[in-house]
Backbone as CSV, one residue per row, in Angstrom:
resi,resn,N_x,N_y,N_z,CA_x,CA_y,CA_z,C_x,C_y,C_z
1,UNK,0.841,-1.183,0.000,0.000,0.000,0.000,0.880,1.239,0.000
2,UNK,0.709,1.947,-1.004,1.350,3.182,-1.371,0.836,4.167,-0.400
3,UNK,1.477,5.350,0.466,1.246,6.220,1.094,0.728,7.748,0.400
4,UNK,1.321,7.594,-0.986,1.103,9.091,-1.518,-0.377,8.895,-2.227
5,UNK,-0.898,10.278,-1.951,-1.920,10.474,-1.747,-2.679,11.040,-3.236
6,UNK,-3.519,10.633,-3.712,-4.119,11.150,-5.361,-3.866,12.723,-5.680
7,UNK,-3.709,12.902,-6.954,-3.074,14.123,-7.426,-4.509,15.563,-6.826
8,UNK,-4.107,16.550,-6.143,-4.749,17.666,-6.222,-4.319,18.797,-6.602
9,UNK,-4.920,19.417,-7.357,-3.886,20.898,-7.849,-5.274,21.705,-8.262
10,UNK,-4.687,22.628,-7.943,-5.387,24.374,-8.300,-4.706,24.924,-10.014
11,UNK,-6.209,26.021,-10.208,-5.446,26.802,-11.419,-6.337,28.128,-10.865
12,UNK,-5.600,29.357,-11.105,-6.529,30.329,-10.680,-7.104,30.703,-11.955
13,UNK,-8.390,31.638,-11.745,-8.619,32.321,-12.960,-9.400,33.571,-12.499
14,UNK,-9.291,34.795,-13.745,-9.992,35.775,-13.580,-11.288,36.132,-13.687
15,UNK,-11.343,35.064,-14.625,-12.715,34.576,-15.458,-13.580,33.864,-15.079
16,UNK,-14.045,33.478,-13.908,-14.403,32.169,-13.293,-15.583,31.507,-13.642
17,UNK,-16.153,32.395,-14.363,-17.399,31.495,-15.515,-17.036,31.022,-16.815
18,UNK,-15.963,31.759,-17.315,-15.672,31.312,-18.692,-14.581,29.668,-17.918
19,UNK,-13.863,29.789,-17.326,-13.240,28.919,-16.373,-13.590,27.432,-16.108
20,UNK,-14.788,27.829,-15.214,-15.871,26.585,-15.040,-16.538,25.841,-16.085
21,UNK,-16.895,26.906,-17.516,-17.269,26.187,-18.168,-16.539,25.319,-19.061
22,UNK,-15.491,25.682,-19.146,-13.684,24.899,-20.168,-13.798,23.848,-18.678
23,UNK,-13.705,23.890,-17.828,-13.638,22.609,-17.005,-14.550,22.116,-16.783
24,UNK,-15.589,21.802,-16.716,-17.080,21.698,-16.504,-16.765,20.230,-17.362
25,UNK,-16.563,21.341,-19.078,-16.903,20.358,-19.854,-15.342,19.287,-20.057
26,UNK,-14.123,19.659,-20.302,-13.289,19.184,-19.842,-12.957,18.145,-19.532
27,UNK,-13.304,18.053,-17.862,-13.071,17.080,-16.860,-14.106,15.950,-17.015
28,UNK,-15.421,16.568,-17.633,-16.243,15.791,-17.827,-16.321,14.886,-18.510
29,UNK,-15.242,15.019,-19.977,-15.024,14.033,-20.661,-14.247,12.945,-20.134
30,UNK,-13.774,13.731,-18.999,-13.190,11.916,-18.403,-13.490,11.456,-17.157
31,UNK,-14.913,11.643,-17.155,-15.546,11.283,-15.676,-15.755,11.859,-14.458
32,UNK,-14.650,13.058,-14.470,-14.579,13.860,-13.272,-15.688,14.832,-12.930
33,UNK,-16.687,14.634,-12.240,-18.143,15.837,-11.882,-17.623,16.669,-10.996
34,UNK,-18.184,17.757,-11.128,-18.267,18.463,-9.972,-18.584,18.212,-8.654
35,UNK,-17.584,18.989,-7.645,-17.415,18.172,-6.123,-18.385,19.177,-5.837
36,UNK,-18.153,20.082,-5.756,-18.979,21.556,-5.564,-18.233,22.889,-5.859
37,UNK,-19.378,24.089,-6.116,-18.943,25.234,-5.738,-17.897,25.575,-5.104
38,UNK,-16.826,26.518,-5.470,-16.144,27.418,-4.036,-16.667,28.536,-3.703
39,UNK,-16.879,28.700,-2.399,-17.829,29.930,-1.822,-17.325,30.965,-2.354
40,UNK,-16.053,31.066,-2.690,-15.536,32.245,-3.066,-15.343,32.070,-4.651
41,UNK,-16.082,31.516,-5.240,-15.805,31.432,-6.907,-15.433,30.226,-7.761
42,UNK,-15.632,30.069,-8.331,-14.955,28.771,-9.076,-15.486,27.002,-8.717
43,UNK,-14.664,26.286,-8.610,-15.132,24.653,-8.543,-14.156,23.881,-8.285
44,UNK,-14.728,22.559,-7.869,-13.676,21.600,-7.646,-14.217,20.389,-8.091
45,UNK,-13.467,19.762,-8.835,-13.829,18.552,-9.926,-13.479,17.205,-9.276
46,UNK,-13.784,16.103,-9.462,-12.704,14.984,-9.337,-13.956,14.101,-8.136
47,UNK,-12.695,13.537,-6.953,-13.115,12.991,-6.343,-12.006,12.520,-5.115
48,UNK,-12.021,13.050,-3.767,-11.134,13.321,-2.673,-10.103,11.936,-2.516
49,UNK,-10.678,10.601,-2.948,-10.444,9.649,-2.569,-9.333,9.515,-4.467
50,UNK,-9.684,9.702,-5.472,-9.213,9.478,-6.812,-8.449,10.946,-7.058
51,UNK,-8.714,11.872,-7.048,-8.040,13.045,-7.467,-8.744,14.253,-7.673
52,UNK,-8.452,15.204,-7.276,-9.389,16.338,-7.078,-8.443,18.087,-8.616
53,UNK,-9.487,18.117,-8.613,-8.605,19.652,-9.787,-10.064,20.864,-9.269
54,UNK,-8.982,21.742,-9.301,-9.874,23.105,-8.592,-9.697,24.093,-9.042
55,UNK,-10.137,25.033,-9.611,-10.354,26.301,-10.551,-11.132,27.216,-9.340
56,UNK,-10.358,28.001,-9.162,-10.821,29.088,-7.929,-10.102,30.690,-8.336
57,UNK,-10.568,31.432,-7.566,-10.022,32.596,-7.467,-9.041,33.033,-6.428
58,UNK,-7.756,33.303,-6.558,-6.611,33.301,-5.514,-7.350,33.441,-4.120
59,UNK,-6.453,33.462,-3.141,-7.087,33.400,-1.729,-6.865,34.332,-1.609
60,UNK,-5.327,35.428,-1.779,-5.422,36.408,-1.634,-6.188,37.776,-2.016
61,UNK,-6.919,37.420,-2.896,-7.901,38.632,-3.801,-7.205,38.875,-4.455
62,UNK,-5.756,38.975,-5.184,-5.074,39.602,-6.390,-5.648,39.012,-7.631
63,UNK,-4.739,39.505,-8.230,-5.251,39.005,-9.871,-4.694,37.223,-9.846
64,UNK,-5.344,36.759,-10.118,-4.275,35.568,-11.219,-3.879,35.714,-12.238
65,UNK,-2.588,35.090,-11.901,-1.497,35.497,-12.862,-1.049,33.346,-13.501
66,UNK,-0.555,33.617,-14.384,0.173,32.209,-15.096,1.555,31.785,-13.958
67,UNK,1.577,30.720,-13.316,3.042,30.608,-12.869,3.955,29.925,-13.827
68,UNK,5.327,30.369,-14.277,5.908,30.486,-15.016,6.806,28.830,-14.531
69,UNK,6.595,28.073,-15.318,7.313,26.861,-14.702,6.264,25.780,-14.215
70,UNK,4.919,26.479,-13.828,3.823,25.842,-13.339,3.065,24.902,-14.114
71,UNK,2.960,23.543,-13.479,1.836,22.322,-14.447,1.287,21.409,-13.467
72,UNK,0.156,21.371,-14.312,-0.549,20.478,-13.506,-1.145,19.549,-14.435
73,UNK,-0.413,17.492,-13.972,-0.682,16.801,-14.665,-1.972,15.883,-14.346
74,UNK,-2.604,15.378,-15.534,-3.630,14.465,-15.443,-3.626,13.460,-16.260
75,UNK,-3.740,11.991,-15.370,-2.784,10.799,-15.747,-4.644,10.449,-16.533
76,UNK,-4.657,9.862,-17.601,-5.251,8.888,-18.101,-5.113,7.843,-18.401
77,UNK,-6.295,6.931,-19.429,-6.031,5.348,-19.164,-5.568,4.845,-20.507
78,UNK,-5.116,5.219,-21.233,-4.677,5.249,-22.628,-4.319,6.309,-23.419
79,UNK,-3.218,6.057,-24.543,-3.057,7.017,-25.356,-3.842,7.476,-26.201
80,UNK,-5.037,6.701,-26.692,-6.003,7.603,-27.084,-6.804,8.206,-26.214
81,UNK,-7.013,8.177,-25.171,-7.778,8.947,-24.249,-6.857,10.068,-23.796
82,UNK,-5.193,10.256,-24.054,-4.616,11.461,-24.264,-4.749,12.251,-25.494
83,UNK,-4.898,11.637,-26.727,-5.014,12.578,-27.832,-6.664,12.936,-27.584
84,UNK,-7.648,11.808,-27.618,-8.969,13.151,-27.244,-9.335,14.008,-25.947
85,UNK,-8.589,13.792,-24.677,-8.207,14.562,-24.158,-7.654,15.906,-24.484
86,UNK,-6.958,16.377,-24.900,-5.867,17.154,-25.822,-6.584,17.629,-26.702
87,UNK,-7.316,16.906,-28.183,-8.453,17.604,-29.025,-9.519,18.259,-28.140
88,UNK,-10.009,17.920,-26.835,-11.092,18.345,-26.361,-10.618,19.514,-25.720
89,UNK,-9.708,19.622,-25.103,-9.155,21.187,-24.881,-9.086,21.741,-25.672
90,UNK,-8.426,22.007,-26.813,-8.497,23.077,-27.599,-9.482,22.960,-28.504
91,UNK,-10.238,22.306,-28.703,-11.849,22.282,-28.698,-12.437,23.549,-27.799
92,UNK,-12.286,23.469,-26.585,-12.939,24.560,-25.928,-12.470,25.686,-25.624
93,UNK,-10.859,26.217,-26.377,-10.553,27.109,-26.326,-9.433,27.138,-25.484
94,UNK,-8.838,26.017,-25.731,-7.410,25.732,-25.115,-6.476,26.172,-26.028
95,UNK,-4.577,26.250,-26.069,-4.070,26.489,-26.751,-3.016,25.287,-26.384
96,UNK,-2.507,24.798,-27.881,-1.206,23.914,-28.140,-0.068,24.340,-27.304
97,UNK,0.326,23.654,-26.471,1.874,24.011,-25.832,2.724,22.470,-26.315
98,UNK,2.365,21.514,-27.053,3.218,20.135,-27.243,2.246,19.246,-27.796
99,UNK,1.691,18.471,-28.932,0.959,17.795,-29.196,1.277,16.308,-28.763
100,UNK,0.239,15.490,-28.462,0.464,14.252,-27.952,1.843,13.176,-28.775
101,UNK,2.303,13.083,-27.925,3.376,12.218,-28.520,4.379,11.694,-27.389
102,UNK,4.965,10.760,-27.419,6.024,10.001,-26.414,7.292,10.794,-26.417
103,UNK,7.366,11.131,-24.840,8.451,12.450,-24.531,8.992,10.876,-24.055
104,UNK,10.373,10.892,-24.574,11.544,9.951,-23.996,11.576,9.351,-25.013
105,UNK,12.522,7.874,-24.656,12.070,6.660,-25.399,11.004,6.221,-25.961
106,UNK,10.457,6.028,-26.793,9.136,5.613,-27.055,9.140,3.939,-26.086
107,UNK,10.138,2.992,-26.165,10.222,1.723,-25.057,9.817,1.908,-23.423
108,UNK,9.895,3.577,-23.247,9.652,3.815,-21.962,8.046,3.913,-21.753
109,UNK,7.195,4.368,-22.800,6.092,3.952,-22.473,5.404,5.872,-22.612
110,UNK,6.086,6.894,-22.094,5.621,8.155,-21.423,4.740,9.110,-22.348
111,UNK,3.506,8.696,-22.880,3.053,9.477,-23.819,1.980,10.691,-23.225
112,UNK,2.507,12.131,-23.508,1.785,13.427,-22.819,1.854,14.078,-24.053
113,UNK,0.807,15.148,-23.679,0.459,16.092,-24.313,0.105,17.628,-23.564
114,UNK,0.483,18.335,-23.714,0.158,19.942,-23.229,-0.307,21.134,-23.717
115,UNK,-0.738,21.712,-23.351,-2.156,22.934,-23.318,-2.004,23.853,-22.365
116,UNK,-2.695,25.392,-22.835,-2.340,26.172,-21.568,-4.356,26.512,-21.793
117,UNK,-5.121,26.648,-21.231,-5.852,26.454,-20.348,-6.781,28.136,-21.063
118,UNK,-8.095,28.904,-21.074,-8.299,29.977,-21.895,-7.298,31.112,-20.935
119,UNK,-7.194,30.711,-19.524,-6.363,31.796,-18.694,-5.443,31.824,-18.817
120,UNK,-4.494,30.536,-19.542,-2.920,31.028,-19.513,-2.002,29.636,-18.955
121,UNK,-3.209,29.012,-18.232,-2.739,28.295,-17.020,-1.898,26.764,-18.235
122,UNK,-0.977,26.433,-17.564,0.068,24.846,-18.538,-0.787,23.858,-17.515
123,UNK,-1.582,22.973,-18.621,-1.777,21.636,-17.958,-1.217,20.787,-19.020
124,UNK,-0.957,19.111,-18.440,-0.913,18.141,-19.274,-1.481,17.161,-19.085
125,UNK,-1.760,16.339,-19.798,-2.519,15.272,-19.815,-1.554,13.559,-20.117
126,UNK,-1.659,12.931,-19.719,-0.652,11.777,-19.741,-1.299,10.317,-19.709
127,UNK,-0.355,9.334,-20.336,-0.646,8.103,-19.657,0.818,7.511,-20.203
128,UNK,1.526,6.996,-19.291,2.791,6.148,-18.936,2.653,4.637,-18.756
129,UNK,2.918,4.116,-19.715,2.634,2.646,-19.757,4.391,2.017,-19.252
130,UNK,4.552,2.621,-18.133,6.157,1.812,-18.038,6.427,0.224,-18.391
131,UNK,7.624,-0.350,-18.898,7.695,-1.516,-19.284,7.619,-2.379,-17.733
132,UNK,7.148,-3.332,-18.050,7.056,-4.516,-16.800,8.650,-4.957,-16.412
């Protein structure tokens, strides 16, 4: 039994309706519903026990801004469920940062793809079939 705990990550946005709805529909294509509302704006997708993704408005009240270096990955269950993953973002107004394809060895298995989000924000999408 593994100790580390399912992936959670934040993206801020300014926009938090245009936001919700790029994730809404999104996450939805791969099962993830809405957990609920944040009182203060935005949503949280997923599921506490499998993996949670949250689109909110900073805590501090500033603007959101892009963090430079910043990603947030989401493992899927096949490489085609990374390329329509990937079409379905910029479907909704995502932008190309790397089209799906095997970063490494292709023997290593590591096939991702990346997108920055309508706010700016770098996500990727993945599935790693490491060799046995």
């Amino acid at each position: 039994m593994s100790d580390v705990m399912p992936m959670y990550a934040t993206v801020g946005s300014n926009d938090l309706d245009r936001a919700t709805a790029f994730y809404g529909e999104l996450l939805g294509s791969i099962g993830w519903a809405k957990i609920f509302d944040n009182p203060a704006g935005g949503a949280f997708y997923g599921h506490p026990d499998t993996g949670m993704f949250a689109v909110v408005a900073p805590f501090n009240e500033k603007a959101a801004t892009v963090g430079n270096g910043t990603m947030a990955g989401l493992a899927v269950k096949s490489n085609a469920a990374v390329d329509t993953f990937y079409a379905k973002a910029l479907a909704l107004g995502g932008t190309d940062e790397g089209p799906p394809g095997y970063r490494g060895p292709e023997e290593m298995g590591a096939y991702f793809a990346y997108f920055r989000d309508p706010d700016g924000n770098k996500l990727c999408v993945y599935h790693w079939a490491m060799p046995g």
